[in-house]
N, C-alpha and C positions, 0 to 999 in steps of 0.2 A: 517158484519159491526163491532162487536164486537172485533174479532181480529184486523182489520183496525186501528179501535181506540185506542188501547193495542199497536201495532205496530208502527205506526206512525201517530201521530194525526195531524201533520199538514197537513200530504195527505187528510186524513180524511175532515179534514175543507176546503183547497182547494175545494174537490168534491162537499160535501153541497154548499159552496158560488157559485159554477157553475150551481147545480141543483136548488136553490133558484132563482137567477137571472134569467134563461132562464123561468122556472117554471112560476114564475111571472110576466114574460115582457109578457109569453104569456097568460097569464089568465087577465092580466089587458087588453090587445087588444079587448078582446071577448065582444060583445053586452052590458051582461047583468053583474051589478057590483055583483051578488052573486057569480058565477062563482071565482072570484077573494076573496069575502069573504071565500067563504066556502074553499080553496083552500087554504089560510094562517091559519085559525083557524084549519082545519083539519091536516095541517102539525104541524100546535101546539102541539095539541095532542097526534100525534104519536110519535115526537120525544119525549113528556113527558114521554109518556106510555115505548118508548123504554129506556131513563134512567132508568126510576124506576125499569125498569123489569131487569135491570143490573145493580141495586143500584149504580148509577154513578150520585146522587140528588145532595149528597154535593160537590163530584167532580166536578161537574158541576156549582157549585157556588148557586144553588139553595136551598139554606138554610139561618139560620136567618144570618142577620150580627152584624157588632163588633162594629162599629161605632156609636160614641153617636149621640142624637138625633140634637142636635145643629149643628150637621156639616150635614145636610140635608136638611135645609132653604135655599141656594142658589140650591140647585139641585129643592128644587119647584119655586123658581124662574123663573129657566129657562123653567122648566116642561109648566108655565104658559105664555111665550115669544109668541107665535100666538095669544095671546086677549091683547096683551099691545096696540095697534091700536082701540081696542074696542071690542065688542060683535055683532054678528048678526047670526040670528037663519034661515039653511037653509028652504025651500019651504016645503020639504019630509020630512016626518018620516021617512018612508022608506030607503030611501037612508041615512038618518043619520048612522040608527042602522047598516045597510050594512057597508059602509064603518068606523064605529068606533066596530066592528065586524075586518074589514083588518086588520086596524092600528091596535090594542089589539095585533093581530097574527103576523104580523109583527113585531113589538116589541120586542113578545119573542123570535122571529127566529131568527132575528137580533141579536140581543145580545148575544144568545147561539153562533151563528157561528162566529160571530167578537169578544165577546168578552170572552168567554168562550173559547172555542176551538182553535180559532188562536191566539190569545192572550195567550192561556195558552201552547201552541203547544211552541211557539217563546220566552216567556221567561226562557225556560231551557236553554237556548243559549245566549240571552240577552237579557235583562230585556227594555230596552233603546231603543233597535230595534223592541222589541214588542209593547212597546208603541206606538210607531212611526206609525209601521205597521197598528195595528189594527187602530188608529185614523184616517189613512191619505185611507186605504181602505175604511174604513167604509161610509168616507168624497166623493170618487170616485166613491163607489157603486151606490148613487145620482144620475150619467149621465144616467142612463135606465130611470129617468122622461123626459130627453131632445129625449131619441131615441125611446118610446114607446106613441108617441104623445098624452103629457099629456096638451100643449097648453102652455108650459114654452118656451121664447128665450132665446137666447143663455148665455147673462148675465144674469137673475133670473136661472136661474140652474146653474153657477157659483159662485153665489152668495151662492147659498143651498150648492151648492158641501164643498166652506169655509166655512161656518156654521156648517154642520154635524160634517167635521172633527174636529173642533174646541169643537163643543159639545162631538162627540165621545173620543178625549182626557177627557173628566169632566167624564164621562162615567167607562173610563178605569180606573180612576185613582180613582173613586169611588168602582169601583169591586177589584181592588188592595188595597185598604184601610180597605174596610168593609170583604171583603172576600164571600158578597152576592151579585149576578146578581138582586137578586128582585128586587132593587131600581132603577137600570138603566131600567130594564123591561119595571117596570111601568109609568115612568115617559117616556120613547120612546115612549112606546105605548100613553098615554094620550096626549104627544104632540102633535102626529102626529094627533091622533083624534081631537084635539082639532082647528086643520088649518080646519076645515071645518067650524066652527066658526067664522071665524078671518073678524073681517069687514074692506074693504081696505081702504089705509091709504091715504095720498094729496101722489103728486107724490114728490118721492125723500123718504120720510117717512120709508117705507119697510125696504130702503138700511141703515137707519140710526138706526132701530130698530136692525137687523141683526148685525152690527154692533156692538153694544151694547151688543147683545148675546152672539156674540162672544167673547169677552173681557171677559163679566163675566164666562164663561165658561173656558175660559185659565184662568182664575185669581182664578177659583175654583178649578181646574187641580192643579196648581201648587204650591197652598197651601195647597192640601191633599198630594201630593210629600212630603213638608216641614214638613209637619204633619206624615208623615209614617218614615219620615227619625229621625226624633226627638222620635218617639215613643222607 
């Protein structure tokens, strides 16, 4: 893997995005939702364990960032966008801690392969196209909630698919800004844990939150651009 990575790291990220995605369409399928925790946390892990063991921490964006603190109140904004409808506390513990357990590991998987690795892969070539890239993948990785029968049709998974990539541009252009993954980490991970929460809205509502999301999310995008370019 090592050499891989040294070699050509966009093959490298190719492969993970394929071993992720199947990895996980079929762990999410199975009965029981640990299966699918234990599954993303423990890939957590290993690729941690595999960076550090190849001191590729900071390469990997996993280190402090640059960016002052002011420019990270719209990234908890959006972090917070699944409880603007309101609060409700699901039935289980269990199933809480399970699935905000996924999401956490998802989070970090996500963003090392989309935006660490292929992002970092694609802008020695172009900067413009990477952006592109990794926001408008990241936005299409989405369709495995339509094909791995999460109970979404076909517009509410269109709707995410817009919103990820729209988010994932805030994303990219945060890890391009600060020069650290943490922040997009953790604010993926929280959000996503945080739809387990989300109490549903009148109808129409969703689409007009989302919305909204997205907006602030391009408009956070491309005043960290304006911002990196001025620096």
């Amino acid at each position: 893997m090592k050499k891989l990575y040294e070699k050509n790291l966009l093959t490298f990220a190719l492969i993970l995005i394929g071993v992720y995605v199947v990895g996980m369409s079929a762990l999410e399928n199975l009965p029981n939702p640990l299966f699918a925790a234990v599954g993303a946390a423990g890939g957590s892990v290993l690729l941690l364990i595999w960076l550090k063991s190849h001191h590729l921490l900071a390469e990997a964006g996993l280190c402090r960032g640059k960016l002052p603190w002011v420019w990270y109140i719209p990234l908890v904004i959006i972090t917070l966008g699944n409880l603007w409808n309101g609060f409700q506390y699901p039935p289980d513990p269990l199933d809480v801690a399970l699935f905000t357990v996924k999401m956490l590991g998802v989070g970090f998987l996500e963003e090392l392969i989309f935006r660490s690795f292929l992002f970092g892969a694609m802008k020695k070539d172009s900067l413009k196209w990477a952006v592109i890239v990794s926001s408008l993948t990241f936005g299409v990785g989405h369709i495995v909630n339509l094909l791995n029968g999460s109970g979404m049709d076909f517009t509410e998974n269109l709707v995410q698919i817009v919103c990820a990539a729209a988010i994932g541009f805030a994303y990219v252009m945060v890890f391009l800004r600060s020069g650290s993954l943490w922040p997009c980490i953790l604010s993926h991970g929280i959000f996503n844990s945080l739809s387990q929460f989300q109490r549903p809205g009148a109808p129409g509502t969703e689409l007009i939150v989302r919305a909204v999301l997205c907006l602030i999310a391009i408009g956070y995008g491309v005043a960290l651009h304006k911002k990196k370019k001025s620096a």
